[in-house]
C-alpha positions as CSV (number, residue, x, y, z in Angstrom):
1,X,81.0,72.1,93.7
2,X,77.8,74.5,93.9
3,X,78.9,76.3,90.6
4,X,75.1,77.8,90.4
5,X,75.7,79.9,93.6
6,X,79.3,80.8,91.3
7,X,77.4,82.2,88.6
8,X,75.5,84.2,91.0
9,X,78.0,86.0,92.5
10,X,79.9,86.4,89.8
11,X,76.9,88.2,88.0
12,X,76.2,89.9,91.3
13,X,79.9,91.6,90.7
14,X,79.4,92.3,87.1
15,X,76.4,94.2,87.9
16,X,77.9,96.2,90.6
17,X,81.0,96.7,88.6
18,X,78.6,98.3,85.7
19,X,77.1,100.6,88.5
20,X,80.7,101.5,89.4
21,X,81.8,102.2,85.7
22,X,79.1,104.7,86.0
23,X,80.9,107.0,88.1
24,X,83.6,108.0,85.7
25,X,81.1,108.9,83.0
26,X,79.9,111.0,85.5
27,X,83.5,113.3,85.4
28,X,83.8,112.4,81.6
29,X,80.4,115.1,82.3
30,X,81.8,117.4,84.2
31,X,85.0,118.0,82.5
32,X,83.4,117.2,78.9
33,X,85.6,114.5,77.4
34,X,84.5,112.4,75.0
35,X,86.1,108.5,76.9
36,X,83.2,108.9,78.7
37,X,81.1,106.7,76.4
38,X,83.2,104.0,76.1
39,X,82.8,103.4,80.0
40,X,79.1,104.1,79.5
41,X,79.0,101.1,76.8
42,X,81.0,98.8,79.1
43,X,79.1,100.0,82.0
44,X,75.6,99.0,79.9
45,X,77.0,95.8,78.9
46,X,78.7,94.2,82.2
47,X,75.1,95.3,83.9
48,X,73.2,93.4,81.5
49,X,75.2,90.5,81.5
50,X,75.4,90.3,85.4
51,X,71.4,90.6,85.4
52,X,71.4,87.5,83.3
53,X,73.8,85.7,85.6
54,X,71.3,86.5,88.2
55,X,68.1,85.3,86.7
56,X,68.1,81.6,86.6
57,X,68.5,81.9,90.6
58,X,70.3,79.1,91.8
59,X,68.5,75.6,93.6
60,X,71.1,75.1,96.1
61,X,72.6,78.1,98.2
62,X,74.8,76.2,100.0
63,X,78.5,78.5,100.0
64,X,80.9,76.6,101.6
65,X,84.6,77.5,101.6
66,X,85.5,75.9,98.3
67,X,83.0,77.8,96.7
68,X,83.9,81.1,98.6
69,X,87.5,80.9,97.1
70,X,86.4,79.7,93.7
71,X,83.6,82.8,93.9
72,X,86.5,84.9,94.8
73,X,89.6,84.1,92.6
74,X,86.7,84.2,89.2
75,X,85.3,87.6,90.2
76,X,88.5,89.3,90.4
77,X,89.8,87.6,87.3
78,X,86.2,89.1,86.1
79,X,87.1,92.9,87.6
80,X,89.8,93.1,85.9
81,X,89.1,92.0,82.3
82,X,85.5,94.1,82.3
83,X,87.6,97.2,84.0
84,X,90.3,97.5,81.3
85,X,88.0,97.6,78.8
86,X,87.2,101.7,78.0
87,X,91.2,101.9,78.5
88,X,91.5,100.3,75.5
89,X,88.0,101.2,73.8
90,X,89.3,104.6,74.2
91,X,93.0,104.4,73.6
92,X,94.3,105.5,76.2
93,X,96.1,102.5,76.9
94,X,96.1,100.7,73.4
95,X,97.7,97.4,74.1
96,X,94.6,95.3,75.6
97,X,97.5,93.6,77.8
98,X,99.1,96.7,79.2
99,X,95.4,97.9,79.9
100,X,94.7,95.1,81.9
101,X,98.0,95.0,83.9
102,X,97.2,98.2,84.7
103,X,93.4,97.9,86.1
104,X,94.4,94.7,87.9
105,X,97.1,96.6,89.6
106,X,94.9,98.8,89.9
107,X,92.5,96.8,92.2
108,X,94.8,94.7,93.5
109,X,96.0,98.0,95.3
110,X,99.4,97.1,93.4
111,X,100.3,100.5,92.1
112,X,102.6,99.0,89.6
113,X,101.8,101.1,86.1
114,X,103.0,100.7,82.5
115,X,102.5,104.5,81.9
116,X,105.2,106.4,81.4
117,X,102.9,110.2,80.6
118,X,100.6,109.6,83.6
119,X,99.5,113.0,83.2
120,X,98.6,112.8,79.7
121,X,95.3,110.6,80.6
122,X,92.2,112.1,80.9
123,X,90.0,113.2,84.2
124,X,87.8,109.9,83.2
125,X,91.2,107.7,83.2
126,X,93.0,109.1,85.9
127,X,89.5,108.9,88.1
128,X,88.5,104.9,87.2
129,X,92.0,104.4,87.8
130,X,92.4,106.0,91.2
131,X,88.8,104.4,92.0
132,X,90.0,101.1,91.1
133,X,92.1,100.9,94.5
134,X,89.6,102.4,96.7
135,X,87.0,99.7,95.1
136,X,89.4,96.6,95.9
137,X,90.7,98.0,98.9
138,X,88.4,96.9,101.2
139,X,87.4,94.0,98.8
140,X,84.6,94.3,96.0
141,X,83.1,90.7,98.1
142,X,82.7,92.5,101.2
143,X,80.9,95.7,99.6
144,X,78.2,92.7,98.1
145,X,77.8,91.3,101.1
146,X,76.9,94.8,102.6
147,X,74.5,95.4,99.9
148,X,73.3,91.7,99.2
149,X,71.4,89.0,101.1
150,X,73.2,85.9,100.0
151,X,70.7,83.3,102.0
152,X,71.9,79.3,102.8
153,X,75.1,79.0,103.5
154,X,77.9,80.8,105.7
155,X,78.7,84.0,103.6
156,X,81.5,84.3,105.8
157,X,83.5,81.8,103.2
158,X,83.4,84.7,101.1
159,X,85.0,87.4,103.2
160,X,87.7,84.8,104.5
161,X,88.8,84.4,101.0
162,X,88.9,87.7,100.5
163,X,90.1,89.9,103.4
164,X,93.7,89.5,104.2
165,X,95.0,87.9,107.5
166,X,95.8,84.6,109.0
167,X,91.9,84.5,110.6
168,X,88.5,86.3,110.1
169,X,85.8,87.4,112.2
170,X,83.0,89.1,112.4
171,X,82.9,92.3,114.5
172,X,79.3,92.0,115.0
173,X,77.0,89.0,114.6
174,X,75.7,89.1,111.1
175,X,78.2,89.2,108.1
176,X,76.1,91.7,106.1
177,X,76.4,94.2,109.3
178,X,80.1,93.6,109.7
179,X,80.5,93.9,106.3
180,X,78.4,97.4,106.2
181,X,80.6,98.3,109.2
182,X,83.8,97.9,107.9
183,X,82.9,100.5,104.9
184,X,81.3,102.3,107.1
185,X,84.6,102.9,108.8
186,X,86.4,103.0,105.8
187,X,84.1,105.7,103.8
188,X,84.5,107.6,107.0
189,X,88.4,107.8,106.6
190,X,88.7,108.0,103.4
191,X,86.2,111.4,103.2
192,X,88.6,112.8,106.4
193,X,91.4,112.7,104.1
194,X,89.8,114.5,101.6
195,X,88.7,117.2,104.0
196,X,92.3,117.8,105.3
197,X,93.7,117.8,101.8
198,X,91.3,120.5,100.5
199,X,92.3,122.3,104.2
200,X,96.3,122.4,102.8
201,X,94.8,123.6,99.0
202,X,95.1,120.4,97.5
203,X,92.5,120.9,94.2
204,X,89.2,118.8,94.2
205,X,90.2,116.6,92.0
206,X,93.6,115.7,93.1
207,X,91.9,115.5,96.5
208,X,89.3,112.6,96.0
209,X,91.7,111.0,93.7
210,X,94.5,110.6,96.1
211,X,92.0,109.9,98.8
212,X,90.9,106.8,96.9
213,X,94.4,105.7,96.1
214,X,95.6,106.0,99.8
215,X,92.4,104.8,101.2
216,X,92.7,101.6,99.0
217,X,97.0,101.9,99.6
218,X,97.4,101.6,96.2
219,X,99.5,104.6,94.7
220,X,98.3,105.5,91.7
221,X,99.0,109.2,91.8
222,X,98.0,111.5,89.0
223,X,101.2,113.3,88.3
224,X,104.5,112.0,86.9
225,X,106.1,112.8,90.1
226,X,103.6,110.7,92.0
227,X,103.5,113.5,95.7
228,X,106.5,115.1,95.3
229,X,105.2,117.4,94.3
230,X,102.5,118.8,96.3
231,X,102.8,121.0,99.8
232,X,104.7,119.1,103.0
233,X,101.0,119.6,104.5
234,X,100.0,117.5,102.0
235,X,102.7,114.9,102.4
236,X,102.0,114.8,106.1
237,X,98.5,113.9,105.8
238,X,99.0,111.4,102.8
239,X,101.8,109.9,105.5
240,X,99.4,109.7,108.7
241,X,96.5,108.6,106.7
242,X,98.5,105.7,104.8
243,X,99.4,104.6,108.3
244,X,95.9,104.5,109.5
245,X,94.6,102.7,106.4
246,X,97.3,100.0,107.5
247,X,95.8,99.2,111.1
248,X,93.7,96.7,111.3
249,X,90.0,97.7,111.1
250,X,88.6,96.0,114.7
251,X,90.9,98.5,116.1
252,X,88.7,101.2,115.0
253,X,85.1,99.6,115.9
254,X,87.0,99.0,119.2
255,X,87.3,102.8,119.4
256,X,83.4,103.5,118.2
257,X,82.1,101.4,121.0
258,X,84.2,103.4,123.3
259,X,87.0,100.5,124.2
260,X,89.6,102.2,124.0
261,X,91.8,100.0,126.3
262,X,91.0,97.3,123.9
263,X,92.4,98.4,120.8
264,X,95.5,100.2,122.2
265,X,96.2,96.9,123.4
266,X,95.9,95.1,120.1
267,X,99.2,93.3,119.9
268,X,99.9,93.1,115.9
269,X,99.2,97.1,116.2
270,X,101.8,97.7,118.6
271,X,104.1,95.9,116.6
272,X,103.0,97.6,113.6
273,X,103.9,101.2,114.9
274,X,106.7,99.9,116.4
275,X,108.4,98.3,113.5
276,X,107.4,102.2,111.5
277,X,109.1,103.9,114.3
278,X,112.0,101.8,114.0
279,X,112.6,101.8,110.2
280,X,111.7,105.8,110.3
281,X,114.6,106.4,112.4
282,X,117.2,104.2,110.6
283,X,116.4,105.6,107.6
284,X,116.6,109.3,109.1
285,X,120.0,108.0,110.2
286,X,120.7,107.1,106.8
287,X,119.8,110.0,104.4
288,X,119.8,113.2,107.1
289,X,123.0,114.6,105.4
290,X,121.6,114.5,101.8
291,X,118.8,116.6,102.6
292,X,118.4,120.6,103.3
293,X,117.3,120.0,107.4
294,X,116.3,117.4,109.9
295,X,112.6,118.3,109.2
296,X,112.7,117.5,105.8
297,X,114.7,114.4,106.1
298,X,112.6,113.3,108.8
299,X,109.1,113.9,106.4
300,X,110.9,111.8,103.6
301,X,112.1,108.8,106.1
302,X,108.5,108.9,107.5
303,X,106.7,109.3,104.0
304,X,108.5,106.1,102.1
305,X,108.2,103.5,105.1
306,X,104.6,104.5,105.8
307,X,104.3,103.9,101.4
308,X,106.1,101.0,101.8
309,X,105.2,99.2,104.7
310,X,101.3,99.6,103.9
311,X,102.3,98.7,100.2
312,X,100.4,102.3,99.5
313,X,103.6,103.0,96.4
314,X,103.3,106.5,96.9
315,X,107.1,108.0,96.7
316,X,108.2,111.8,97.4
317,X,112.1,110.4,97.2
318,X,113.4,108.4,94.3
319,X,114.7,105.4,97.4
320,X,116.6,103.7,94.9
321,X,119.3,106.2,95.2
322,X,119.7,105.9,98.8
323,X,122.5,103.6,100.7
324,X,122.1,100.1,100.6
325,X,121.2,100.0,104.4
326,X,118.0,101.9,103.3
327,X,117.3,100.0,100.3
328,X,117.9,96.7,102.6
329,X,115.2,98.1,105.1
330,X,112.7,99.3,101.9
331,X,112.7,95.8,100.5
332,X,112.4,94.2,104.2
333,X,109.0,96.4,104.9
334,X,107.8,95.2,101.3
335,X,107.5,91.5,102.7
336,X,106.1,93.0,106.1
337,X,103.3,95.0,104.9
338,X,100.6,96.3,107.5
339,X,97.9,94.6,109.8
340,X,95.6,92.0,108.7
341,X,91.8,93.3,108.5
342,X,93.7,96.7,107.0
343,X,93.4,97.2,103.4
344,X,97.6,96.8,102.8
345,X,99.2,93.8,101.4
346,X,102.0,91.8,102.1
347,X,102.3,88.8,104.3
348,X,101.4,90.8,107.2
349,X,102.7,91.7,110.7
350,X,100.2,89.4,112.6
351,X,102.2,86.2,110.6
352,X,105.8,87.3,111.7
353,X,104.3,88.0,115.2
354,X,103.3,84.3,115.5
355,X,106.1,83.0,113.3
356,X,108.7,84.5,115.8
357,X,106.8,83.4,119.1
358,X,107.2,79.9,117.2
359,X,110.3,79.9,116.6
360,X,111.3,81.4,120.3
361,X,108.7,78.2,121.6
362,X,110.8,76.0,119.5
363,X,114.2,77.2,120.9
364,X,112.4,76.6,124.7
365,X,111.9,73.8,124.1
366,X,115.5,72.8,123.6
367,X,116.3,74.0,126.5
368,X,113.6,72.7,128.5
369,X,112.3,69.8,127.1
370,X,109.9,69.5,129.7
371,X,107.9,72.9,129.5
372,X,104.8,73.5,128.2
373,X,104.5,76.9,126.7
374,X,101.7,78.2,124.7
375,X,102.0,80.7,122.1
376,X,99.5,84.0,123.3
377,X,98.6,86.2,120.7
378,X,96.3,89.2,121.1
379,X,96.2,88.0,124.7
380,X,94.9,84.6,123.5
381,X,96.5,81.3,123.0
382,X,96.8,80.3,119.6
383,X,95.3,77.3,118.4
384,X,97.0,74.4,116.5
385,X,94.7,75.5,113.3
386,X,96.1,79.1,113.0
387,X,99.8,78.4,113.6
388,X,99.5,75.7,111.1
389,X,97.7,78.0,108.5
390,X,100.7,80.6,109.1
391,X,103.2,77.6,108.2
392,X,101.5,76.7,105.3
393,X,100.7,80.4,103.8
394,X,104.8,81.0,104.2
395,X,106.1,77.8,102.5
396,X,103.1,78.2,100.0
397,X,103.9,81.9,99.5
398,X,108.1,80.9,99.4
399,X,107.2,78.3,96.3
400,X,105.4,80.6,94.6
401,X,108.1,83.7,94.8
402,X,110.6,81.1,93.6
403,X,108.9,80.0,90.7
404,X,107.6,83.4,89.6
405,X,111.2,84.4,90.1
406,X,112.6,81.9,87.6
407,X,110.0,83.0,85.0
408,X,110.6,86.3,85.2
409,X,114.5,85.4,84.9
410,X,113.6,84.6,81.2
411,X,113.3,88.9,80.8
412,X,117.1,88.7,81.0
413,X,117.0,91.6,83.6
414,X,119.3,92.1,86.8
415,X,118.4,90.4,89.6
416,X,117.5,93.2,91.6
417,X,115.1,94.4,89.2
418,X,114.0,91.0,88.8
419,X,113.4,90.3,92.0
420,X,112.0,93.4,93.2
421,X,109.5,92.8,90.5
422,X,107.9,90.0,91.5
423,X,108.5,91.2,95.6
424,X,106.5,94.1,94.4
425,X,103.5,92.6,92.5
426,X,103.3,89.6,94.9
427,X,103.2,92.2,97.8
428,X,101.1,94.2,96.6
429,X,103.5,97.7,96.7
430,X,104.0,99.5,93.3
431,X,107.8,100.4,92.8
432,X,110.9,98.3,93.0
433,X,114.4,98.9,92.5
434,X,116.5,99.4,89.9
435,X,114.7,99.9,86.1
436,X,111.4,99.4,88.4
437,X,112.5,101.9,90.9
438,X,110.2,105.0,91.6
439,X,111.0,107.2,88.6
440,X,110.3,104.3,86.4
441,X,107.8,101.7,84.9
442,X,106.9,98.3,83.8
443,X,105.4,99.1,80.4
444,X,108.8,97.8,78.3
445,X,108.4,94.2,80.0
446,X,107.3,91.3,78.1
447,X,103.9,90.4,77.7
448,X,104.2,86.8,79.1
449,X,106.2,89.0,82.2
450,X,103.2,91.2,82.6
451,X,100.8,87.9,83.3
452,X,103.6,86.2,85.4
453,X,103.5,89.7,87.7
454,X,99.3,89.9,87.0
455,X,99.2,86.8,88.4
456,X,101.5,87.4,91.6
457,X,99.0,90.8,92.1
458,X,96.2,88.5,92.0
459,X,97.5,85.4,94.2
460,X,99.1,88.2,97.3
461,X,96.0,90.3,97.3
462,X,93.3,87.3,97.6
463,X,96.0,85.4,100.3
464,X,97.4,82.9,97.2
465,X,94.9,80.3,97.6
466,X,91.6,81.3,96.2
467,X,93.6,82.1,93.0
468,X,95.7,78.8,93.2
469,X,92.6,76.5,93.6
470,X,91.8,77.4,90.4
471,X,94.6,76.1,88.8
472,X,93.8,72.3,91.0
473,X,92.8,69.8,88.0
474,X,90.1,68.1,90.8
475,X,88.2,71.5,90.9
476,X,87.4,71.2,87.3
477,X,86.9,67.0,87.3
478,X,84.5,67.1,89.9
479,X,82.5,70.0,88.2
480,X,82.9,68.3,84.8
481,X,81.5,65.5,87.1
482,X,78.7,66.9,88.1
483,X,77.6,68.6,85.2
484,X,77.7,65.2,83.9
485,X,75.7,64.0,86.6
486,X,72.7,66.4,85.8
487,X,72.5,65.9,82.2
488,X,72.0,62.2,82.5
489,X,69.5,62.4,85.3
490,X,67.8,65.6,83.1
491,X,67.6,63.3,80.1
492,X,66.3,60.5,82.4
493,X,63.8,62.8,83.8
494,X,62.7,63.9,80.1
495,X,62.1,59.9,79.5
């Protein structure tokens, strides 16, 4: 393994994450609290010791995919540690543990807090916090790729292990400029939803703050009651917007370059609006006669499955009061979630869309064993490569449920709670059911719970494997190896 070019990424992303850390001193300025200088001092710090990452520049540039998912599973791991730093340095969030759960959920666009006085936090808090999920939304990987020249090599390892979807590709021929074009697009949104949300009244600061955590269909709100709160205005452009975050992004560039014809007829979006349609109007169905009107009912039904289905976390409802043929739909969307190349979690609608059209070639078959039938999808037939990556990622993604299931069992919770917990970290949502519903938190869980469900945010935002490879004893033999290797041929050298 090229762990040279490892190092250099990795203090490529400390350096940016310093930059980043810089923007909350900035409102610890304008609203003159004093946490400011703990992000300044971790700021200072993570800079420096990215730059020396950096310096001894690496011989061999190679980045291949192993070193793409190694790259990507150690930078987040990195993210996280150096973000919930000033949390703690300022004690906001005292418990080094609970700090961290919260900043990885926080850039794993989880949503899942430990908080339970949101609101006493300060602006500088409540701002990195928000800022977390519009920073791994898209993927902190692909911003360095738009900023960074990362010669030798196919870059492109990097963004496939960290942009979610069965398959990657570039929208234009260069992965820096598809990488600059997918925040291009995605700055773009995210500053539209600001605009309309100062149009209803919605303060500045609750403005850009909810902006990020929609954008990045993570959750974290800033009040106790999430957007219940705010104005049905408000809620209806938090809904539209957490819907268009969910599309998948060529849709968009299809649009710029005037193809209209080709994005409307992008198959997993279709399925994607058609599957929120759906579980709008059951849930409509479902809850019209506990609320005042039709319009209201209608604003709730459509605000929770856009939140859920995008794994935004956002809740105007407490769901977990609703009938079980609601809750049944809630927990279905969880495992959903939106359109690959989107910035939502879960497996994904492109995966069920060729899972089904599997199983439907497989019962064909049956009946006519003599047919050849290929499975189209996006008008194209799918290769043998991508039908067996969707196999894999499910019974993968089924082991790993099951297993982080049975160690959560050792909480001694219900298993509703239980198992929304772990549905809701490994998806990527925010709230579960039960004591993890919307009105609650996961700050009284165990500590070795917390890492169990850090872990799952971790493995279902970077796709489970470039978190899983790290954990394959052959990674660290061969690099033991190798290090090895270069020591006795430096020593022979030195002879």
């Amino acid at each position: 393994m090229n762990s040279s070019m490892v190092r250099v990424i990795i203090g490529h992303i400390m350096k940016i994450e310093g930059l980043l850390l810089l923007l909350p001193c900035l409102v610890a300025i304008i609203y003159r609290e004093n946490q400011g200088i703990y992000y300044l001092a971790v700021a200072i710090a993570s800079f420096i010791l990215g730059t020396l990452l950096t310096l001894i520049k690496a011989e061999d540039k190679s980045l291949y995919l192993k070193e793409g998912c190694v790259a990507t599973g150690l930078s987040w791991i990195v993210l996280g540690i150096i973000g919930a730093l000033p949390f703690t340095l300022a004690g906001e969030i005292p418990s080094y543990t609970d700090a961290l759960f919260e900043t990885i959920s926080g850039f794993t666009t989880t949503g899942s807090s430990i908080l339970t006085d949101i609101e006493a936090l300060s602006h500088t808090a409540l701002f990195w916090r928000s800022f977390t999920h519009w920073v791994g939304g898209m993927g902190v990987l692909v911003f360095l790729l738009s900023i960074v020249s990362l010669s030798g090599g196919s870059t492109i390892n990097l963004m496939k292990a960290e942009s979610p979807g069965p398959s990657v590709s570039k929208i234009v021929p260069k992965i820096k400029s598809s990488a600059r074009m997918l925040y291009y697009i995605y700055a773009a949104l995210t500053v539209m939803e600001m605009i309309f949300l100062l149009i209803g009244g919605c303060p500045v600061f609750d403005a850009v703050t909810t902006a990020f955590a929609t954008a990045g269909t993570g959750g974290f709100g800033i009040k106790g009651d999430s957007i219940a709160s705010y104005s049905p205005y408000i809620q209806w452009v938090v809904t539209i917007f957490m819907i268009l975050f969910g599309v998948n992004f060529n849709a968009y560039y299809l649009i710029i370059m005037k193809k209209l014809k080709d994005a409307i007829n992008m198959e997993e979006v279709r399925w994607y609006l058609g599957v929120i349609l759906g579980s709008i109007i059951i849930i409509f169905l479902n809850i019209r006669n506990i609320y005042d009107s039709a319009g209201e009912a209608v604003r709730t039904a459509a605000f929770q499955v856009a939140s859920i289905i995008t794994t935004t976390g956002f809740a105007t409802a407490d769901f977990d009061t609703w009938n079980t043929t609601c809750k049944v739909v809630i927990v279905t969307l969880m495992f959903v979630g939106a359109c690959a190349g989107s910035t939502g979690g879960g497996m994904k609608v492109s995966r069920f869309v060729i899972v089904s059209k599997t199983i439907g070639k497989e019962i064909r078959g049956y009946l006519y064993p003599k047919s050849v039938k290929k499975i189209l999808f996006e008008g194209k037939a799918a290769d043998h490569e991508m039908i067996r990556s969707v196999n894999v990622y499910f019974m993968t993604y089924i082991m790993l449920f099951v297993m982080s299931l049975f160690l959560i069992s050792f909480e001694g919770e219900d298993f509703t709670t239980t198992f929304t917990a772990v549905a809701t970290c490994f998806n990527n949502i925010g709230p579960g059911l039960n004591k993890l519903g919307p009105t609650c938190n996961f700050g009284y869980l165990s500590n070795f719970t917390k890492y169990v469900l850090i872990f799952d945010m971790l493995a279902g935002r970077l796709e489970l494997f470039p978190l899983i490879i790290l954990f394959h004893p052959d990674l660290w033999r061969e690099l033991f190896r190798k290090k090895r290797r270069d020591y006795i041929k430096k020593k022979e050298n030195n002879l």
